[in-house]
Every structure is written in structure tokens, then in C-alpha cells.
N, CA, C and O of each residue as an XYZ file, in Angstrom:
420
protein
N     134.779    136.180     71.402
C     133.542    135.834     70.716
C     132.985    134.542     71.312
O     133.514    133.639     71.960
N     131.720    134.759     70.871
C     130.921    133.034     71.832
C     131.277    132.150     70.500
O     131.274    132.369     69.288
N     131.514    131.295     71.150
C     131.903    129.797     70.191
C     131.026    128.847     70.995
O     131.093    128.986     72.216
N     130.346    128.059     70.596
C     129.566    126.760     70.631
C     129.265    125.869     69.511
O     128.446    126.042     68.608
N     130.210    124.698     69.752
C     129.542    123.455     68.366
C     127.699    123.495     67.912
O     126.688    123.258     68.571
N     127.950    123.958     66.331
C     126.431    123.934     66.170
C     126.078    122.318     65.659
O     126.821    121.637     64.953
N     124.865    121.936     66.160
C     124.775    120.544     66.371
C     123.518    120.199     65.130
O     123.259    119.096     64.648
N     123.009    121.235     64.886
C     121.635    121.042     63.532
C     121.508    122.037     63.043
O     121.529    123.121     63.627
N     121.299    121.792     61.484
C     121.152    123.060     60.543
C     119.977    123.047     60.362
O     119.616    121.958     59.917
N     118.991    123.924     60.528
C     117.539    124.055     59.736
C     117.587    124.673     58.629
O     118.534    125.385     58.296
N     116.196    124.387     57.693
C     115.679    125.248     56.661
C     114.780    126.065     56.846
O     114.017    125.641     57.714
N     114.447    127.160     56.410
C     113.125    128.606     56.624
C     112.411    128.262     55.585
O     112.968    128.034     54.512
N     111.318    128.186     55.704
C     110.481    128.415     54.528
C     110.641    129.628     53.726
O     109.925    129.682     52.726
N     111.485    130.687     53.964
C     112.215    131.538     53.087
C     113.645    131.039     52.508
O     114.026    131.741     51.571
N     114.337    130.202     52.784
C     115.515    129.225     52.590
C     116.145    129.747     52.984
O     116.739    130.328     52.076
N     116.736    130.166     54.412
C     117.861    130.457     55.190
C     118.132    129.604     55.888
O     117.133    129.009     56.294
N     119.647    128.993     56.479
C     119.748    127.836     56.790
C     119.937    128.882     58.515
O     120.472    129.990     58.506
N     119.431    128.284     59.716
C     119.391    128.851     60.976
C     119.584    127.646     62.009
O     118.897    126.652     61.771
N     120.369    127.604     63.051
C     120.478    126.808     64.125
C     120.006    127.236     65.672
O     119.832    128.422     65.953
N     119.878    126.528     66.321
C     118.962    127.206     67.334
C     120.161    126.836     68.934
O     120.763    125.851     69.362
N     120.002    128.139     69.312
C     120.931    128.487     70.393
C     120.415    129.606     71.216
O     120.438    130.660     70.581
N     119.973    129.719     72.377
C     119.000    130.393     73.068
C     120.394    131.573     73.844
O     120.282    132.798     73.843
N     121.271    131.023     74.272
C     122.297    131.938     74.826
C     123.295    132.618     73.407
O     124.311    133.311     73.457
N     123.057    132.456     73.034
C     123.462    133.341     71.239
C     123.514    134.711     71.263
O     122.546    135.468     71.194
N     124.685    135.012     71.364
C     124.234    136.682     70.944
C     123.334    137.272     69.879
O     123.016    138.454     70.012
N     122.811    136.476     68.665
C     122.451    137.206     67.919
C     120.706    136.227     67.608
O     119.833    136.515     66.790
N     120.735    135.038     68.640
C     119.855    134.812     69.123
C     117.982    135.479     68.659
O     117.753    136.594     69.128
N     117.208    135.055     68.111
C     116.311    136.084     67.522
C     115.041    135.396     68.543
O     114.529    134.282     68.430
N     114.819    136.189     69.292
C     113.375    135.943     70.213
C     113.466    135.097     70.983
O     114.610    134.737     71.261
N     112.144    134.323     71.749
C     112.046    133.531     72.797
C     112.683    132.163     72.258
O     113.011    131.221     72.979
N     112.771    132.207     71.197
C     112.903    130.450     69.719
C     114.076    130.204     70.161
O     114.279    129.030     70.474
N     115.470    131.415     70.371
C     116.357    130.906     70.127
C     117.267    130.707     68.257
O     118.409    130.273     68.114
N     116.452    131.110     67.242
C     117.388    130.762     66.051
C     118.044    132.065     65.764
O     117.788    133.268     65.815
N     119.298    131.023     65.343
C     120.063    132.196     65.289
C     120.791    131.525     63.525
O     121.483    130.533     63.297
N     119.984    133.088     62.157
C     120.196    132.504     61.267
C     121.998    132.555     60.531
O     122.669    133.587     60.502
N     122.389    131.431     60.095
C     123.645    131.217     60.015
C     123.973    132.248     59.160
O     124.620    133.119     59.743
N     123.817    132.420     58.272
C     124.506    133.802     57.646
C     124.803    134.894     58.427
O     125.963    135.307     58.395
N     123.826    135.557     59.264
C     124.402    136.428     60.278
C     125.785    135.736     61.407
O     126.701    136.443     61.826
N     125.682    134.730     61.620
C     126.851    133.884     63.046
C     128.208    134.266     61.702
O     128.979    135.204     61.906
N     128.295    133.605     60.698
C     129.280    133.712     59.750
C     130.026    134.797     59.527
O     131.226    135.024     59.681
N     128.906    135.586     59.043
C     129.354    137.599     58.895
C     129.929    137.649     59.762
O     131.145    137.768     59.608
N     129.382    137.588     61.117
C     129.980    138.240     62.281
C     131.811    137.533     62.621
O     132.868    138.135     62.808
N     131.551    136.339     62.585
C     132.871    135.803     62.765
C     133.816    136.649     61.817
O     134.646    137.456     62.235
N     133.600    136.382     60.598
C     134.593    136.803     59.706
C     134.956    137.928     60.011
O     136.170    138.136     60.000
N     133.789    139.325     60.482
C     134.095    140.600     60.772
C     135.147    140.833     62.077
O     135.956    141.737     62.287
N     134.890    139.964     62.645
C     135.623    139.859     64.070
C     134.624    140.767     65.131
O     135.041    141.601     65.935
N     133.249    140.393     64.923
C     132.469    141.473     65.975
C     130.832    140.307     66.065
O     130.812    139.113     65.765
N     129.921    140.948     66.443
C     128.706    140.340     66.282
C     127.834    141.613     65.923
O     127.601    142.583     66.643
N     127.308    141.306     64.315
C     126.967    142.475     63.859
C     125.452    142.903     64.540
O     124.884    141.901     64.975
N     124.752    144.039     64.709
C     123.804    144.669     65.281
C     122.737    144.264     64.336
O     122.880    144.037     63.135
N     121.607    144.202     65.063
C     120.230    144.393     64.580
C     120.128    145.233     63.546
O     119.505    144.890     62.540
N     120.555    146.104     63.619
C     120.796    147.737     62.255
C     121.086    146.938     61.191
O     120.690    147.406     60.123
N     121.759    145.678     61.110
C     122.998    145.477     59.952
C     121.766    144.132     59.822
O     120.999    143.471     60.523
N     122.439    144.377     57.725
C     121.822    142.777     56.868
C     123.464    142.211     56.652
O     124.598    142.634     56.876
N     122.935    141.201     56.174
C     124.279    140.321     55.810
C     123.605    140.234     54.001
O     122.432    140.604     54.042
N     123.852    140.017     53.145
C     123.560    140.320     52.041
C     124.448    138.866     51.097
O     125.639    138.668     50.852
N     123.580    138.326     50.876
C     124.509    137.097     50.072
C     124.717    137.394     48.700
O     123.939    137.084     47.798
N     125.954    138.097     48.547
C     126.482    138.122     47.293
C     125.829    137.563     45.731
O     125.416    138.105     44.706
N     126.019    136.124     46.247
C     125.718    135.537     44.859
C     124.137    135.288     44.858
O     123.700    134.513     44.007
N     123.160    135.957     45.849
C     121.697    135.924     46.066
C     121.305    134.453     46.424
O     120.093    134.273     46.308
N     122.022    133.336     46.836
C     122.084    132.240     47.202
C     121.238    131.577     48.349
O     121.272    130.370     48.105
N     120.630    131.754     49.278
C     120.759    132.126     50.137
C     121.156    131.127     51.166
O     120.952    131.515     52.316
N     121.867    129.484     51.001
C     122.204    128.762     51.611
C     124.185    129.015     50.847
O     124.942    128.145     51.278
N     124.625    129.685     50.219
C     125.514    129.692     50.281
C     126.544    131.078     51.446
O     126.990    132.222     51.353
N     126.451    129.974     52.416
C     127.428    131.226     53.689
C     128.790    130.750     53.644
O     129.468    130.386     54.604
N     129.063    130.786     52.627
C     130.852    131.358     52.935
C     131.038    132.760     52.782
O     130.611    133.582     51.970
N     132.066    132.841     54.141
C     132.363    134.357     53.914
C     132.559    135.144     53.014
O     132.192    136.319     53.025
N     133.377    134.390     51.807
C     133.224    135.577     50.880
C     132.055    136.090     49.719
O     131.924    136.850     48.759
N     131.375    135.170     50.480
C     129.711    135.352     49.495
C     128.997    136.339     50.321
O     127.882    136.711     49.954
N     129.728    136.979     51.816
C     128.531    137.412     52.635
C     128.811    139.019     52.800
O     129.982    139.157     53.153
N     128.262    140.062     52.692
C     128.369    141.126     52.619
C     127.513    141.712     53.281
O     126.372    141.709     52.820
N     127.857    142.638     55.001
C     127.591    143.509     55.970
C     126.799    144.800     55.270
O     127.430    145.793     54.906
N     125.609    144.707     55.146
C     125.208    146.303     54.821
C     124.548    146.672     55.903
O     124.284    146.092     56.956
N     124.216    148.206     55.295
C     122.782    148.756     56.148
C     121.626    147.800     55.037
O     121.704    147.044     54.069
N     120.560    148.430     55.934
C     119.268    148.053     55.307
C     119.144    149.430     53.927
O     118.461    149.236     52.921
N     119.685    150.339     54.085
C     119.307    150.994     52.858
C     120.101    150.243     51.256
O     119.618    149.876     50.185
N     121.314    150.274     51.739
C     122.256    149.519     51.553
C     122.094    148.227     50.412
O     122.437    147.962     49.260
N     121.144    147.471     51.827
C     120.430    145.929     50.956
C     119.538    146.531     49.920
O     119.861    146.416     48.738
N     118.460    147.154     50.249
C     117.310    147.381     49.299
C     118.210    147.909     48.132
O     117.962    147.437     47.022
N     119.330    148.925     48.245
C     119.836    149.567     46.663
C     120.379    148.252     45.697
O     120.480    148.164     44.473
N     120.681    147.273     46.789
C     121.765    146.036     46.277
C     120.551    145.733     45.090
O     120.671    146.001     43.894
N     119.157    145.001     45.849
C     118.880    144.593     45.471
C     117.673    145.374     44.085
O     117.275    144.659     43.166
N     117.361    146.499     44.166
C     116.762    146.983     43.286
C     117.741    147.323     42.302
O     117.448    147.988     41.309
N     118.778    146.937     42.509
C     120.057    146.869     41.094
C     120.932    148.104     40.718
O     121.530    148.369     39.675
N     120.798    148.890     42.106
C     121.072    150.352     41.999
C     122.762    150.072     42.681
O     123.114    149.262     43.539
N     123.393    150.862     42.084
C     124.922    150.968     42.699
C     124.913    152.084     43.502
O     124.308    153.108     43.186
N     125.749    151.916     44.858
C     125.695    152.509     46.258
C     126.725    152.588     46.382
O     127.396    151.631     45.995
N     127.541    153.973     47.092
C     128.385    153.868     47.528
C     128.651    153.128     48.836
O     127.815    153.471     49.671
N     129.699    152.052     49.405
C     129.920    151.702     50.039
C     130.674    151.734     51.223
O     131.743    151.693     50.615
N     131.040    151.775     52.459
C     132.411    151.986     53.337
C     132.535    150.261     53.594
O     131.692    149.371     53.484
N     134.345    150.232     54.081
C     134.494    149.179     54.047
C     134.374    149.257     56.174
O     134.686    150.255     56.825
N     134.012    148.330     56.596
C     133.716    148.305     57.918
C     135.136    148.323     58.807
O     135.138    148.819     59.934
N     136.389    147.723     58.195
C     137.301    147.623     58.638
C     138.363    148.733     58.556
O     139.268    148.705     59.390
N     138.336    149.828     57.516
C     139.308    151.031     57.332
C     138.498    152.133     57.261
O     138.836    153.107     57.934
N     137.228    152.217     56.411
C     136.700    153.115     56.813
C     136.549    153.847     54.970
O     135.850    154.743     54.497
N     137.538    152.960     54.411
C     137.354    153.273     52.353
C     136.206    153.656     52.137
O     135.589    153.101     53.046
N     135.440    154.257     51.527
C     134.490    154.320     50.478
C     134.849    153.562     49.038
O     135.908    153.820     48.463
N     133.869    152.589     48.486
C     133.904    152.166     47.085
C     132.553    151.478     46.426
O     131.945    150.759     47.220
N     132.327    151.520     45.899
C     131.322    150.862     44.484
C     131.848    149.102     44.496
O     132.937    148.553     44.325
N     130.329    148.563     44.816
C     131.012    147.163     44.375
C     131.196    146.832     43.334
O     130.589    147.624     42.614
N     131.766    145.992     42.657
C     132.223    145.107     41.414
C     131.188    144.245     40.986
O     131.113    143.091     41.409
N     130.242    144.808     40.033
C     129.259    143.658     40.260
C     129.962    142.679     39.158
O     129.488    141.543     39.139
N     131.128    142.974     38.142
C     131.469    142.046     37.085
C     132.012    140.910     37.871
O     132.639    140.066     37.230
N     131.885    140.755     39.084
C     133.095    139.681     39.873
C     131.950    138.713     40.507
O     132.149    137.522     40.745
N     130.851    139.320     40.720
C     130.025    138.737     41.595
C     129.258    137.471     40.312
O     128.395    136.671     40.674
């Protein structure tokens, strides 16, 4: 995986915290930002997740990126999260199907 010391955190006027790194794999356009919730997901997953994939902040936070606040969906995925609909899920690493827990979240 690419590792580089990130040296400044920005804010989005949507409140995502993003650092700017032009050789970044996940890198977004000519800018260079690459927003930290996606760099996080990916580490934790052990991959660098695709354009296809949201990262989904658990607790709807959206400056809280600890891994276990951060959750890999599809985009259909996100929208069910968030219109409050329960989805079946696979886990990315075995391949399970399950329903999240929303009593935990």
C-alpha cells in the first residue's frame, strides 16, 4: 500500500476532512484531494477501495474516521443506509451476508 506522512487536514464545505496528495491512489482529479475517510477505509480493508465503493460513516459524523465508524458500501447500499431502510449486507472479507445492527450504532 502507498504510505506518505499526511502533512494538512482540510475542511469541505460539506464537512469532510481531505488532504491533498497528487500521486494518491485514490487521489480525486487534477486538485489532488484525497478525502480521508476513503485513505482510512481502505487501509483498514487492506486494499484501496474503487470509485464504485462509498465509505459510509456509521455514526453519520462526518469528521469522525476511525475505522470502526467507517463502513465500505455500494452506492445502492449508502442510499438504503441512509433512507433508513435495512439491506442485506456481504462482509468484504469472507463473503457472509448480514443485516446491520443498527441498536449498536
Amino acid at each position: 500500500m502507498y504510505y506518505k506522512e499526511i502533512e494538512k487536514v482540510n475542511l469541505t464545505d460539506s464537512g469532510y476532512l481531505y488532504f491533498i496528495d497528487k500521486g494518491h491512489p485514490l487521489a480525486v482529479g487534477n486538485s489532488g484531494k484525497v478525502y480521508l475517510h476513503r485513505h482510512i477505509a481502505s487501509i483498514a480493508a487492506g486494499r484501496w477501495i474503487t470509485s464504485e465503493e462509498h465509505v459510509h460513516h456509521i455514526d453519520e459524523c462526518k469528521v469522525n474516521n476511525d475505522p470502526s465508524n467507517l463502513q465500505i458500501v455500494t452506492p445502492t447500499e449508502h442510499t438504503f443506509i441512509h433512507k433508513g431502510q435495512v439491506l442485506d449486507l456481504s462482509c468484504l472479507m469472507c463473503g457472509t451476508t448480514f443485516k446491520p445492527d443498527k441498536s449498536s450504532s
